[in-house]
C-alpha positions as a Markdown table, in Angstrom:
| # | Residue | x | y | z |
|---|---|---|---|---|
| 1 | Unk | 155.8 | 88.0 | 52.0 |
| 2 | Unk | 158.3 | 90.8 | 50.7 |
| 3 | Unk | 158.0 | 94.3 | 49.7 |
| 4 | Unk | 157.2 | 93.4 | 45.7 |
| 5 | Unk | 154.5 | 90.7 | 47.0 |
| 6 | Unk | 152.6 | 93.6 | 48.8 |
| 7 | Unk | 153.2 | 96.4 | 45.6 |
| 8 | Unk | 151.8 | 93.5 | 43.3 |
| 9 | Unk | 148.8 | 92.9 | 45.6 |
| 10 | Unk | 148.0 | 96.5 | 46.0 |
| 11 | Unk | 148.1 | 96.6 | 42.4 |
| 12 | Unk | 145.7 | 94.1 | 42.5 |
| 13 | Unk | 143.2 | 95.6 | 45.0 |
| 14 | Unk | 143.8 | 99.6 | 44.5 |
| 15 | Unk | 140.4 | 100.1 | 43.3 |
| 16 | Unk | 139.0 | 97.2 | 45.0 |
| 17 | Unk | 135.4 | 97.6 | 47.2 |
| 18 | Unk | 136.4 | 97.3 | 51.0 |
| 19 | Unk | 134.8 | 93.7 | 50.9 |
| 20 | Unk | 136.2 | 92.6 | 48.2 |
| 21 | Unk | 139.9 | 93.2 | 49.8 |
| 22 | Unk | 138.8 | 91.5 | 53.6 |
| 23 | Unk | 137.7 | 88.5 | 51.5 |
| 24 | Unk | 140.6 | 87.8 | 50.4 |
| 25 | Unk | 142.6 | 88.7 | 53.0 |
| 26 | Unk | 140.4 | 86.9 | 55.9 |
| 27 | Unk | 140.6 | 83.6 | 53.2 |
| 28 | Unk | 144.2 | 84.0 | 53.2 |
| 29 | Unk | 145.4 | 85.2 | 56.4 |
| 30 | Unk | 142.6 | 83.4 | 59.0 |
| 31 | Unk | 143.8 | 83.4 | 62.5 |
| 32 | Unk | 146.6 | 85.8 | 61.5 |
| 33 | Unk | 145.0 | 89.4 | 60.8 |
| 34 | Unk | 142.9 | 91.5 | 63.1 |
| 35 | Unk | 140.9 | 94.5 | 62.8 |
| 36 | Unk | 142.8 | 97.6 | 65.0 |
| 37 | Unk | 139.4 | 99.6 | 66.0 |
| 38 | Unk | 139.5 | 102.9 | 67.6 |
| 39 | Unk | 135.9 | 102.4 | 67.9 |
| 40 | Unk | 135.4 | 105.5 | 65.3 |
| 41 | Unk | 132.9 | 105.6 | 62.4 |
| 42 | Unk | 135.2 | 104.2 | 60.0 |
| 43 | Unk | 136.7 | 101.0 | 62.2 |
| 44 | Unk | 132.5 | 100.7 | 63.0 |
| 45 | Unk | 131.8 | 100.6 | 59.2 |
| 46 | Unk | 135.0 | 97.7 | 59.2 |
| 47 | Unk | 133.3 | 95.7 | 62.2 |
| 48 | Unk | 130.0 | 95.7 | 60.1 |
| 49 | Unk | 131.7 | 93.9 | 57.0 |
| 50 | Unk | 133.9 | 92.0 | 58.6 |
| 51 | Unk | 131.3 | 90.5 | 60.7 |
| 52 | Unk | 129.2 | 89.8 | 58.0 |
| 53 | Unk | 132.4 | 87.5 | 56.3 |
| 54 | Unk | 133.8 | 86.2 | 59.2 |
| 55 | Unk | 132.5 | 86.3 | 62.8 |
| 56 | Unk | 135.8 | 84.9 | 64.0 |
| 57 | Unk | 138.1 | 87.9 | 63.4 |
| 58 | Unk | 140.0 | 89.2 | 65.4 |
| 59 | Unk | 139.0 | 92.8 | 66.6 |
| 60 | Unk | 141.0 | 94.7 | 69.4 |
| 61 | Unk | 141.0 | 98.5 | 71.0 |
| 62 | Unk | 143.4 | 100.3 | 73.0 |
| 63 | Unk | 142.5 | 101.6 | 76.2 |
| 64 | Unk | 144.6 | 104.3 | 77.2 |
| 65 | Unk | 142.9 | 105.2 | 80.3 |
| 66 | Unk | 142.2 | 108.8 | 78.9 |
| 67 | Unk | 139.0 | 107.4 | 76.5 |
| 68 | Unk | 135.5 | 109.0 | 76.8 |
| 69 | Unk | 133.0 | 107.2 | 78.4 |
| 70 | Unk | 130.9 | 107.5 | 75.0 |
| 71 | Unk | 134.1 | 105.1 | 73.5 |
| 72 | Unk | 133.2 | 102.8 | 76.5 |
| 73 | Unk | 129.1 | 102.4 | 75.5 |
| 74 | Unk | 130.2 | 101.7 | 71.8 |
| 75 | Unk | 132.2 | 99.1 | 72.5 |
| 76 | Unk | 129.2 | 97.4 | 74.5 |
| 77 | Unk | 127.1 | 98.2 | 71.8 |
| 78 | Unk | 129.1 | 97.1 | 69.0 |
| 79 | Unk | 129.6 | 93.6 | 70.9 |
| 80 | Unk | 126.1 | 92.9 | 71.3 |
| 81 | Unk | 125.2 | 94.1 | 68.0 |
| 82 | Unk | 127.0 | 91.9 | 65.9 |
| 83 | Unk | 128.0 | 89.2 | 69.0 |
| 84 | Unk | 131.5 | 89.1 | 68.5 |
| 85 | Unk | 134.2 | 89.8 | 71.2 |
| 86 | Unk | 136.6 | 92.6 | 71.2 |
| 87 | Unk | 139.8 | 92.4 | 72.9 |
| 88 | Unk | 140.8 | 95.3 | 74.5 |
| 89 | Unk | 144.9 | 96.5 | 75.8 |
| 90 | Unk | 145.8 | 98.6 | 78.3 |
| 91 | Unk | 148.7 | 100.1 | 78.9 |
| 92 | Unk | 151.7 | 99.3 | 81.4 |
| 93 | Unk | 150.4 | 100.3 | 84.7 |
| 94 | Unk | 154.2 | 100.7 | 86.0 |
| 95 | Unk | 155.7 | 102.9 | 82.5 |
| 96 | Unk | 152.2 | 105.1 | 83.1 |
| 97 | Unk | 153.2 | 105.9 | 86.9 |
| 98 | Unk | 157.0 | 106.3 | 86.3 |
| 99 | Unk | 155.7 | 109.2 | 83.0 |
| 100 | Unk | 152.5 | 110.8 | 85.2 |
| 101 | Unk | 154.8 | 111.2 | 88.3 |
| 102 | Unk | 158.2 | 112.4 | 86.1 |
| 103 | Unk | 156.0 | 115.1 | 83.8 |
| 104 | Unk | 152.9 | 115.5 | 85.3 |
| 105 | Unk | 149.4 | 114.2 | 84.3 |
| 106 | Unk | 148.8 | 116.6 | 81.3 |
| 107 | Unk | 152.4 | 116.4 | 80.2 |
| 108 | Unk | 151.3 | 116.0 | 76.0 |
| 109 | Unk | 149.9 | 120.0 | 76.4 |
| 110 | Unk | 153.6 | 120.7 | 77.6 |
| 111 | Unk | 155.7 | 119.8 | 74.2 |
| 112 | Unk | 155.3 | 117.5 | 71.3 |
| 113 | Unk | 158.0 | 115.1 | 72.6 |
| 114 | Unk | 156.2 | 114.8 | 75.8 |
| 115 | Unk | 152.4 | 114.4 | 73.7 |
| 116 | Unk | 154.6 | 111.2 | 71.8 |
| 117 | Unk | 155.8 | 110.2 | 74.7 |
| 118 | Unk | 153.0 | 109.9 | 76.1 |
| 119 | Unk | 150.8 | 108.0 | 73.3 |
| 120 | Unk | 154.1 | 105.6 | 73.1 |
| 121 | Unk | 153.5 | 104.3 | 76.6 |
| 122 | Unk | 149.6 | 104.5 | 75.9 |
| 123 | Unk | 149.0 | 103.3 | 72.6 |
| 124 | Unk | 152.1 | 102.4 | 70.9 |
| 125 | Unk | 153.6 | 99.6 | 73.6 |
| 126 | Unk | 149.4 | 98.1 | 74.0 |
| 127 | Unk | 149.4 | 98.1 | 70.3 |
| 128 | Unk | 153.1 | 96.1 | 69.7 |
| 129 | Unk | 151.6 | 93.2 | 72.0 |
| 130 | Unk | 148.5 | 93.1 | 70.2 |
| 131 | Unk | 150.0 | 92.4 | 66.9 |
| 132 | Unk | 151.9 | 89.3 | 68.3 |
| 133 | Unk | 151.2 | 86.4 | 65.9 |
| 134 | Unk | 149.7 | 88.7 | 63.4 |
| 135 | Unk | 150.6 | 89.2 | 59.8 |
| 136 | Unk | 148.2 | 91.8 | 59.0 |
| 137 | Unk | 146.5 | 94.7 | 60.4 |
| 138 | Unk | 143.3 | 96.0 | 59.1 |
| 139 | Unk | 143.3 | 99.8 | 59.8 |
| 140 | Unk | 140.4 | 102.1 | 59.0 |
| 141 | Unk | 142.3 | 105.3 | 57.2 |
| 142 | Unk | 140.9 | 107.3 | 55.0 |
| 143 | Unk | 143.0 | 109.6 | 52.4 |
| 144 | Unk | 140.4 | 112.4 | 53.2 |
| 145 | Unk | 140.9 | 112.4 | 56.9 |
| 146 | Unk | 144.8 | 114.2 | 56.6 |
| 147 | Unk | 147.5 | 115.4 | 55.0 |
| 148 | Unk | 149.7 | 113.3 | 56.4 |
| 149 | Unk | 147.4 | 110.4 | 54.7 |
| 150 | Unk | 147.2 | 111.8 | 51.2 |
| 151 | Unk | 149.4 | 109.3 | 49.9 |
| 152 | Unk | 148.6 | 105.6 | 52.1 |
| 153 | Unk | 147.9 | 103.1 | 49.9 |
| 154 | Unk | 144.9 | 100.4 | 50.0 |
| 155 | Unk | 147.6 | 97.7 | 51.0 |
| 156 | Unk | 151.0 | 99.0 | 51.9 |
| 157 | Unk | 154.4 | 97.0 | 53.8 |
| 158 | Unk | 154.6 | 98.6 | 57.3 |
| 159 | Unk | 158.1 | 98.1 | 58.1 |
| 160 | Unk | 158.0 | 99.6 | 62.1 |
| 161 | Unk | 155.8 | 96.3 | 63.0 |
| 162 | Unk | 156.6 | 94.1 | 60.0 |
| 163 | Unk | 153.2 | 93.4 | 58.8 |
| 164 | Unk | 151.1 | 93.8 | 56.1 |
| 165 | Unk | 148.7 | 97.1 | 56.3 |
| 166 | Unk | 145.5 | 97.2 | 54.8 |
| 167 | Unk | 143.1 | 100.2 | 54.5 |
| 168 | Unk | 139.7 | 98.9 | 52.7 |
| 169 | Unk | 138.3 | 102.5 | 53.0 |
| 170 | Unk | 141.1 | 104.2 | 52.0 |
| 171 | Unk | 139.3 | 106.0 | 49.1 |
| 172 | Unk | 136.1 | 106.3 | 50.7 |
| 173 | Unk | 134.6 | 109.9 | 51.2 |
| 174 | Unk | 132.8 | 111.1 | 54.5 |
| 175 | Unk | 129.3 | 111.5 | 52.8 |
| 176 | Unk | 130.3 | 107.2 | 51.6 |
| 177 | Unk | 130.5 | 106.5 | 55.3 |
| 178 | Unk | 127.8 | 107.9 | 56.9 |
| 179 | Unk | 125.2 | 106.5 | 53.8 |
| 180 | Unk | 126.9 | 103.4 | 54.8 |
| 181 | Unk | 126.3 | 103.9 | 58.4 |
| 182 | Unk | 122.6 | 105.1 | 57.9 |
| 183 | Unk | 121.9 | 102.4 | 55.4 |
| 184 | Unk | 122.7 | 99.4 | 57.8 |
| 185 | Unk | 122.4 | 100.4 | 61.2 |
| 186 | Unk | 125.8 | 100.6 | 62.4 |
| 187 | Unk | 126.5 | 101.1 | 66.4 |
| 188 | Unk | 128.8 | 104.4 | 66.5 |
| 189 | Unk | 130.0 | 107.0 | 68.6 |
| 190 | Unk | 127.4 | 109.5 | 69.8 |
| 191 | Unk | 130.2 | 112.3 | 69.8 |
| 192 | Unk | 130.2 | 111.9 | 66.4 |
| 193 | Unk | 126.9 | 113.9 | 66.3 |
| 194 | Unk | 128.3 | 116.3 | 68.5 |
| 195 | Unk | 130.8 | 117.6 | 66.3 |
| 196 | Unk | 133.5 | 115.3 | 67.1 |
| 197 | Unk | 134.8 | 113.3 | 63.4 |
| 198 | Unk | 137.6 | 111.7 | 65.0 |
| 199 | Unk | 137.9 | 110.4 | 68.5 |
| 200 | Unk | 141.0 | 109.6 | 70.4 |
| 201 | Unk | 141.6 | 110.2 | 74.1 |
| 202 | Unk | 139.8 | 112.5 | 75.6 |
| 203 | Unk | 142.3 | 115.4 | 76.9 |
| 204 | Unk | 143.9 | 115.3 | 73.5 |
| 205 | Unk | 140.0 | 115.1 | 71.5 |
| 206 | Unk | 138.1 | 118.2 | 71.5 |
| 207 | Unk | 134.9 | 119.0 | 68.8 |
| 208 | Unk | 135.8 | 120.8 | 65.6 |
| 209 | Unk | 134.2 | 123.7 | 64.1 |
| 210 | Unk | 132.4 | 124.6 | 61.0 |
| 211 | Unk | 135.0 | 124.7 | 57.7 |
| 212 | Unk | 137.7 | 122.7 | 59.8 |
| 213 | Unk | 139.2 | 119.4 | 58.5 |
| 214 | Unk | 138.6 | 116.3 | 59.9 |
| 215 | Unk | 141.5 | 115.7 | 62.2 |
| 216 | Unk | 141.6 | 119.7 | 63.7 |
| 217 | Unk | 140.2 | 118.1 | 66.9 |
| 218 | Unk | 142.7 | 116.3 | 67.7 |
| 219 | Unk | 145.8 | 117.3 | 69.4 |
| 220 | Unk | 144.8 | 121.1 | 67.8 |
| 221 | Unk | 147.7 | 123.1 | 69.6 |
| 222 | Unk | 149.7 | 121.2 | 67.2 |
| 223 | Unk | 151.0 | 121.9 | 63.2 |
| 224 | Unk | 149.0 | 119.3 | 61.1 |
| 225 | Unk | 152.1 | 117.6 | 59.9 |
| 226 | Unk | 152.9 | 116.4 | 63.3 |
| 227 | Unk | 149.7 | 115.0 | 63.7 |
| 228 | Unk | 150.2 | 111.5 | 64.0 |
| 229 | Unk | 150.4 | 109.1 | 67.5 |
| 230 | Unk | 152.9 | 107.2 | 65.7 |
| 231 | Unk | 150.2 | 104.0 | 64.9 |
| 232 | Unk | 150.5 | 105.0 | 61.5 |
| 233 | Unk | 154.5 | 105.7 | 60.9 |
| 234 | Unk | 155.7 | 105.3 | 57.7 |
């Protein structure tokens, strides 16, 4: 598929309902897509539809070895739920020594390069082998969560891992999510209820406060625009 496929299909889906766009692309890309959860509200809200059309999808995480326990019970919960199987990736054991023992175990509060470092040999590296054999990811962005995702589109080319990107809920608001949430019992995060909208790892994760936008809990010390692991690169 090239770059004019994806435009036409996005086209195509823009202002598609998220289950109308996994239809199709579980129909037409079985065996060869996979839901990327970070076990947050809106990947939980992806697991819920997805499981409904197709039991068989592929869903992994990323364990970084920095999660919060809380991340730990939803993926129990979210198995037994819905009695699927989620894959989970660690990291390199030998890259996480050689960074920890060269800059230190909190090294991310030290710079930004050292904070991308890190979530390249945490995230990024886990997150490359998981997308062997794939030809799409399904990610659970929202344009409401950033700045930095004002402008992703519902199906978009992503060019660093050459597959196709597809964000059912890109257009969906916060109040959308949670109706969906309370509407049909979906397993999530408790920290969401304790003020936490997005959850990452847990040094680099911390509760926001009243008037704040969704993503000022994570890495905070930070300028917004830089506030990206690199998952989502354009």
């Amino acid at each position: 598929m090239n770059l004019s496929d994806v435009t036409a299909l996005n086209q195509k889906y823009s202002n598609a309902s998220a289950e109308e766009v996994l239809r199709f692309f579980l129909s037409e890309y079985k065996n060869k897509i996979a839901l990327a959860s970070s076990m947050g509200v809106e990947d939980q809200v992806l697991t819920h539809i997805i499981a409904d059309i197709d039991k068989s999808c592929r869903i992994f995480t990323l364990d970084t070895g920095r999660i919060f326990p809380e991340t730990y019970s939803t993926i129990e919960r979210t198995k037994m739920q819905y009695g699927i199987n989620i894959s989970i990736f660690f990291p390199d054991s030998t890259a996480v020594e050689k960074m920890v023992n060269e800059k230190g175990v909190n090294l991310f509060y030290e710079s930004i390069e050292n904070r991308k470092l890190c979530c390249n040999v945490r995230k990024i590296e886990p997150l490359r082998r998981a997308f062997q054999g794939l030809e799409v990811w399904i990610c659970g962005l929202r344009k409401e969560q950033a700045i930095t995702r004002e402008n992703t589109q519902m199906i978009e080319w992503d060019a660093n891992n050459q597959l196709i990107k597809i964000n059912p809920l890109i257009n969906w608001t916060e109040k959308e999510l949670w109706d969906f949430v309370h509407k049909n019992g979906v397993p999530y995060n408790k920290l969401h209820d304790q003020g936490f909208p997005s959850i990452g790892c847990q040094p680099c994760t911390r509760a926001i406060k009243n008037g704040e936008d969704v993503r000022a809990g994570r890495w905070w010390w930070e300028n917004p625009e830089t506030k990206e692991c690199g998952l989502h690169a354009k």
